[in-house]
BAKOL-28362 format. One record per residue (C-alpha): x, y, z. Coordinates in pm, whole numbers, plus 50000, padded with zeros to 5 digits. Each point is the difference from the previous one (the first is absolute). Layout:
N
XYZ...
! end
This chain:
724
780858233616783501124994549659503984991449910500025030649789498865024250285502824981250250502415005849709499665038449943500345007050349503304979450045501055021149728499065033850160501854990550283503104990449804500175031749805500425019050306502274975950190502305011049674499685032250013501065000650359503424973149862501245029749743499385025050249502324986050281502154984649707500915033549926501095008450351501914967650080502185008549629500395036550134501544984250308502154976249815501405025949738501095019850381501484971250107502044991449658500905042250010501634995050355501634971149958501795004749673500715035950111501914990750310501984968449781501455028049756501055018450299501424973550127501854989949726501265034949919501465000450331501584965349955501555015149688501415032050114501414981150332501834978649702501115020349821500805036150221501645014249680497404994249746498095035950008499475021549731503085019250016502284971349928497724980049809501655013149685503914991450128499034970550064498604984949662502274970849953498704988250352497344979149871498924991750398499925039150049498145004549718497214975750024499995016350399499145032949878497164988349748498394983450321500115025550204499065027149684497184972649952498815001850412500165037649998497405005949696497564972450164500655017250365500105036649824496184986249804498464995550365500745036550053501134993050323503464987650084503175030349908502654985749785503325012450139501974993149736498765014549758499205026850225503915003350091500844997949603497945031249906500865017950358503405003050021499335012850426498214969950059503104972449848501875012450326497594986950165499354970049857502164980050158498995009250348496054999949958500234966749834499514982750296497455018250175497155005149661500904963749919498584989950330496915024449984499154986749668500314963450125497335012350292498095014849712499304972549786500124974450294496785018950149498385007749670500074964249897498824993350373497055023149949499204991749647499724957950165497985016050283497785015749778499704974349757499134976050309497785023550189497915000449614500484966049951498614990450358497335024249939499044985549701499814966350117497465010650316497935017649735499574966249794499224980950293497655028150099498304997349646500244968650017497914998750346497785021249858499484981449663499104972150143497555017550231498355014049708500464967949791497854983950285497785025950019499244998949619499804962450063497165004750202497965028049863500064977949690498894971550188497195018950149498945015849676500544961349859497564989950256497705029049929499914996149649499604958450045497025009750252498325022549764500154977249682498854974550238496565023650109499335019549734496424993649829502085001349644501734970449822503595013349932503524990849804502825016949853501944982749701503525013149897501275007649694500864964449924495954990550045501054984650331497705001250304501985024150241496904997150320496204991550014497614998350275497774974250130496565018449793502014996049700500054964650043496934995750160498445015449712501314982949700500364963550273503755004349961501354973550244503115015650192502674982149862499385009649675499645037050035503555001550110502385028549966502144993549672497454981849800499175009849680496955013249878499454974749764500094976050222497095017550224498064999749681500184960249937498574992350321497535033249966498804985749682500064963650120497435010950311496205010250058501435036750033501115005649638498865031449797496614994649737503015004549725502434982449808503584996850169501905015049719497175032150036500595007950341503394996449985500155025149724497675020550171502265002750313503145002249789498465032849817498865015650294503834997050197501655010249670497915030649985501565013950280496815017350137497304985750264497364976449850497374983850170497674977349912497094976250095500744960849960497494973150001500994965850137498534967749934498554995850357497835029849940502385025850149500325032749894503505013550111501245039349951503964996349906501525035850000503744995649861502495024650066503164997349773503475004350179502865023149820501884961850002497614982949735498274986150323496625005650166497735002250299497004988749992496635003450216497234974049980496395003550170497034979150048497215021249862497894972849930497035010550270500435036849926499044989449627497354982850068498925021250274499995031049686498354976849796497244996950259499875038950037499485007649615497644972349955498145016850246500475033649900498254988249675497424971550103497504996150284500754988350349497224981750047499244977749613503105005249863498855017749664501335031449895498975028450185498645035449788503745010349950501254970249823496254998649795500565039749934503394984449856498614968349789497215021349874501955031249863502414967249829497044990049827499025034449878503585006049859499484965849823497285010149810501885018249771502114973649893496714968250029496995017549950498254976450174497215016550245500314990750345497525003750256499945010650409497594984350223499105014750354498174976150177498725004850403498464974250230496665001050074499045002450390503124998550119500125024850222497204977050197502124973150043502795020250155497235015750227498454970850114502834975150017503165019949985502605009049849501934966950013497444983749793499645030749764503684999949951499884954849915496625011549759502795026549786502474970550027497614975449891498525021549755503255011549838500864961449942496544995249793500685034249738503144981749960498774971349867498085016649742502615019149848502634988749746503695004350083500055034049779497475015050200501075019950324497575002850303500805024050302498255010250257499525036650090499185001750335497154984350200497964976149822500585019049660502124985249748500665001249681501214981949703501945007549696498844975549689502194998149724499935010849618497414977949835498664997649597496585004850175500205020750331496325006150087499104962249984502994985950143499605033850265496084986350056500654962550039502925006450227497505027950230497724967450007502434974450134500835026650254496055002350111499494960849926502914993550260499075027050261496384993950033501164966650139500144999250394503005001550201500644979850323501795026250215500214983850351497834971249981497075023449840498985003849655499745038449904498985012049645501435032049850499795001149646502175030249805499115030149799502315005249678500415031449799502224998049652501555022049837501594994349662503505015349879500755002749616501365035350014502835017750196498885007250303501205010450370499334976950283498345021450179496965001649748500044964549918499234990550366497375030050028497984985249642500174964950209499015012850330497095017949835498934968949826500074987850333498265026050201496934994449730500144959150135499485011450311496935026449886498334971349872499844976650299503454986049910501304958649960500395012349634502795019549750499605025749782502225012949726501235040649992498115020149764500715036149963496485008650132501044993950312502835021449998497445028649924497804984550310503105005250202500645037049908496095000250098500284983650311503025021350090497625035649948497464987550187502074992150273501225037950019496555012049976498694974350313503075013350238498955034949899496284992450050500464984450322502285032850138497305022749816496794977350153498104995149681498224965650129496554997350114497844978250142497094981549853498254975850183497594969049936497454987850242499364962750095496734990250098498514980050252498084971549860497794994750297498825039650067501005010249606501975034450230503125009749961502424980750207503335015749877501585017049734503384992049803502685029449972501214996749602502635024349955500115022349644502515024149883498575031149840502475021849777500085035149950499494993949634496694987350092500874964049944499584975450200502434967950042497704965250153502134973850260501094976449756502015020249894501825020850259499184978950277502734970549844502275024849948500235015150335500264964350131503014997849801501635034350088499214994350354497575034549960497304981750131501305006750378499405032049996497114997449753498264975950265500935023550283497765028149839497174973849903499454987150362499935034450169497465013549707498084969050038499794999550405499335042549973497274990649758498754972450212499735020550322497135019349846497664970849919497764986050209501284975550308499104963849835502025006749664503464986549923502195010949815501884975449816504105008949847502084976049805503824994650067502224988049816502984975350003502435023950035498065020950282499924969850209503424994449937501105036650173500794999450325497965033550056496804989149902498844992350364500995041150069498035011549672496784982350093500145010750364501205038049917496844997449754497554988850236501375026650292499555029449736496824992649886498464986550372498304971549778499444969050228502084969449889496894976449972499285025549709502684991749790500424970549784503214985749814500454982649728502484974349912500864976549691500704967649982503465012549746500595023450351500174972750235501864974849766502575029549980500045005250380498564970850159502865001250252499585034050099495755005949961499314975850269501185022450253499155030649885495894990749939500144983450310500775033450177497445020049746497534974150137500695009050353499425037449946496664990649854500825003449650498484975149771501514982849697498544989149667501674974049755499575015049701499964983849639499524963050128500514978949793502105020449704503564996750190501794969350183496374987150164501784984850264497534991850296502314995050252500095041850016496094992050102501734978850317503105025850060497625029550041496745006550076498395024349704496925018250065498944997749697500734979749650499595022549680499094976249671501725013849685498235020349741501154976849727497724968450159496635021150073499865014849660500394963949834497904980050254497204999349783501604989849670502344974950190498784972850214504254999450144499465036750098496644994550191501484966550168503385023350106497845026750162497504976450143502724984850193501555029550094496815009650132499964968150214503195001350104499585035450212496674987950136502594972850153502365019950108497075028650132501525024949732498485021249837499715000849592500445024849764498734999449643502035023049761498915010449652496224996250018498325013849718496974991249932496884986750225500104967049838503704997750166498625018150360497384970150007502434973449947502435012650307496845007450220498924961249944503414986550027499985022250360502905027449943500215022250245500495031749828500255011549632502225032649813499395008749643498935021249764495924992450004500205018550340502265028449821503625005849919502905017150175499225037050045501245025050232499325008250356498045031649922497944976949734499464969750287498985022250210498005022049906498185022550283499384980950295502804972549821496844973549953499714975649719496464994449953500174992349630502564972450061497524986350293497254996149746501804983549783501464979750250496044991450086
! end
């Protein structure tokens, strides 16, 4: 406990040991004064007595006869003198002077003399006995009372003693565990009481943090240690000075030397002094730092996230007024990446972003900010240049150059490549439609088979507004049923009759227009309206079928995103149960973009069409990802050869070699092989020599309707002559 704490209680208790002192003070002088009274009343009685006994003669009656008696004389003043002191008490007669002014009672004098003399002796002899009594009995009291207080002082003295020895205790134990560094400094700057965090903190050995020493002294070996502030001496000093002469609370945030960061809260004291609080808040610091960088950059590269881009990129456009220097916005996505998360997780999709993120940094200047946006799309920022659209284009080419080159992601080399829409910025703009102009650049990449970049031109905003109607129209066509069915046959090579035919879906509007595949079909894909688009097609296609005769197929193409839904396996078998069309009657087909998409997902599910008796048809071969290991995974019933080779076989030797050998390859694997495209007999005699098994094109007619395929008893005689 502090000397100053000891020294206000001692002082307590001696203020009221005082009080008590004048209190029985009074008392004691009360007592004395009675004693005094008592005592010099009964010595004037006495010595009246004495005088009277001397002198017998010397009353008042013959005090004036007797004038020349100067022993007389000086008699009767004494007694005169004892009667007025006696006669000021109140209590004691004077018989003299009562025999001088009553003539009846100077008879008597002379014989009552005696007896009132003695009374008045027993009078004052047991007044003055009383008043000592009394002053005694006070006296005695008073001393009891003092050694009572006294008793009881020191009780309380010791009792004081000890709560401030446990509150000293209490207060040394909670400096001693509290999580805060602590001291207090007086008025003189001296250190009053720290705690072992204070020292700990700044490496204070013990016997330098001592009560009593100076503050300046702290700060030599403060400044002479690992623990100092960043700042000069003579700042923080001032600093601390300011704050304490302010007289308010002040707290602050000092960084030390060693990489600290310490919160000192000072709290000035009414004395010029001060308490102060000091905290460790060097892992909370960093441990906000780590939150907002987080808040504003990705988890899992490290580059700013869409917030902090959002940020950078609305800087830039507020910089335009003052450099004028057009900047441009790239969007760029990975090719096939979703593959590689498919077929060898998401571990190895989440090194391809890190990877990947590491080689767009190394094409871009230090001006330049790149982001990424969420999956694999990011996106880049390039600064103001004199020529935008060249520097934008040779920067869009170092992106492709670098990505096109393969990636070793767990001991296997995978190839991606990117996709890059740009967008250039020379006017005020908000965020928002910058990134839209970029991703539409972007969305046109990936129209046109993407590994490319385009630039934003306003046409494809108008594309967009386009795109956006039509997709209206298809939801309302597909709730209203304006699709139809038109359907192509494929021939049998062998017998030139009709093996199959192929459902080819067309959307008839009420205006009387009609809208072809390529262009809804994409956009369905896109809106996900192909689900329930597809749902319609295969029951039309299997009602349609049930009506033809038992040995034709009919033939229905999914799509990636059908095979993706997990209630495709319910639509085909609630299609087949409605229209009671036997399962060996129904043929799907299947890309090779589908599989790539799905691979880990398709084997399954064709495995279990297979089992129902469905059959399956690779369509396109060729045109997509040609890998022949699908050939191994799953065994296709038949192999369908792209349009784009049987049209050009003739002209191109490549195209006749390509189908030629896809020809070969199903007689090897006992598939069967579908021409596409055929046009003309020149074309029909090439496939029947190279030994395709079956051919679909327009020389045996084009995609008509049921009622026109079917016509009466639903034969096709003028396709079997032609066929001949």
């Amino acid at each position: 406990m502090p000397d100053h704490m000891i020294q206000g209680t001692a002082v307590e208790l001696s203020w009221r040991t005082a009080r008590k002192l004048r209190r029985w003070s009074l008392l004691v002088v009360t007592s004395m004064a009675m004693m005094v009274v008592g005592a010099t009343g009964a010595s004037i009685w006495l010595q009246r007595n004495e005088a009277i006994a001397a002198h017998p003669k010397a009353t008042s009656e013959n005090a004036a006869s007797n004038l020349d008696d100067g022993t007389s004389q000086q008699a009767v003043e004494s007694i005169e003198t004892a009667d007025r002191v006696l006669n000021a008490f109140g209590t004691v007669p004077n018989p003299v002077n009562e025999a001088t002014t009553n003539p009846t009672a100077k008879q008597g004098l002379t014989q009552a003399a005696p007896r009132d003399d003695w009374a008045l002796q027993v009078f004052f002899v047991l007044f003055g006995a009383v008043s000592v009594l009394a002053a005694v009995a006070m006296l005695a009291r008073y001393v009891a009372g003092q050694i009572d207080h006294m008793e009881q002082a020191k009780l309380t003295t010791a009792r004081k003693n000890a709560e401030l020895e446990t509150a000293h205790r209490q207060l040394d134990a909670a400096l001693a565990n509290i999580s805060l560094g602590v001291c207090f400094f007086d008025g003189d700057k001296k250190l009053v009481v720290s705690n072992q965090k204070y020292r700990e903190i700044y490496n204070l050995p013990a016997e330098v943090a001592l009560p009593g020493t100076p503050v300046m002294d702290l700060m030599d070996h403060l400044f002479a240690s690992d623990r100092s502030p960043r700042i000069r001496r003579d700042q923080y000093i001032y600093l601390r000075d300011k704050m304490v002469d302010s007289g308010k609370p002040h707290q602050t945030v000092v960084e030390l030397m060693s990489g600290q960061s310490i919160s000192v809260r000072h709290q000035p004291m009414p004395d010029g002094g001060w308490i102060s609080t000091h905290e460790d808040i060097t892992e909370r610091q960093q441990a906000d730092l780590h939150i907002r960088f987080l808040a504003h950059h990705d988890g899992l590269t490290g580059l700013a996230n869409r917030a902090l881009f959002i940020e950078e990129l609305d800087s830039a456009v507020a910089g335009l007024s003052r450099q004028q220097q057009t900047f441009a916005v790239f969007m760029i996505d990975l090719d096939r990446f979703k593959n590689v998360n498919d077929t060898l997780g998401h571990p190895a999709g989440d090194q391809l972003l890190r990877e990947a993120a590491q080689r767009l940094k190394s094409a871009l200047c230090e001006t330049d900010v790149l982001a990424r946006l969420g999956g694999d799309e990011f996106a880049i920022i390039q600064a103001g240049e004199d020529e935008p659209r060249e520097k934008a284009a040779g920067l869009a080419e170092r992106i492709l150059a670098i990505m096109r080159e393969p990636f070793d992601i767990g001991s296997k080399l995978i190839s991606v490549g990117a996709s890059i829409g740009i967008a250039l910025v020379s006017d005020m703009a908000k965020s928002s439609d910058i990134l839209k102009m970029a991703d539409l650049a972007l969305y046109e990449v990936k129209a046109k088979g993407r590994s490319d970049f385009r630039f934003f031109e306003a046409a494809m905003l108008a594309a967009l507004n386009d795109r956006r109607v039509l997709e209206d129209q298809l939801r309302v066509a597909i709730a209203r049923g304006e699709f139809e069915l038109h359907y192509q046959a494929m021939i049998d090579v062998s017998t030139g009759r009709q093996a199959g035919f192929e459902a080819l879906v067309r959307w008839n509007r009420p205006d009387g227009g009609c809208v072809m595949p390529d262009r809804f079909i994409p956009l369905a894909e896109e809106t996900g309206l192909i689900v329930p688009l597809g749902e319609w097609i295969l029951r039309r296609a299997c009602a349609d079928a049930a009506q033809w005769p038992a040995h034709i197929k009919v033939s229905v193409n999914l799509s990636p995103v059908q095979l993706a839904h997990p209630d495709l396996l319910r639509s085909i078998l609630r299609a087949l149960a409605d229209s009671s069309l036997s399962p060996q009657r129904l043929e799907l087909e299947i890309t090779e973009t589908a599989l790539f998409k799905n691979d880990a997902d398709c084997t399954k599910l064709i495995s279990e069409l297979k089992t129902l008796g469905i059959s399956i048809a690779l369509d396109d071969f060729g045109t997509g990802y040609s890998s022949l290991s699908y050939l191994t995974m799953i065994a296709f019933d038949k192999i369908k050869i792209d349009r784009s080779f049987t049209m050009n076989m003739i002209a191109r030797a490549d195209c006749a070699a390509i189908v030629a050998a896809v020809v070969a390859l199903g007689h090897s694997l006992k598939t069967q092989t579908v021409a596409e495209g055929v046009e003309t007999e020149q074309q029909l005699a090439i496939l029947r020599e190279a030994g395709v098994t079956m051919v679909q094109g327009y020389l045996f007619g084009r995609p008509c309707p049921v009622s026109a395929l079917l016509p009466d008893d639903r034969s096709n005689s003028h396709l079997f002559a032609k066929a001949a």
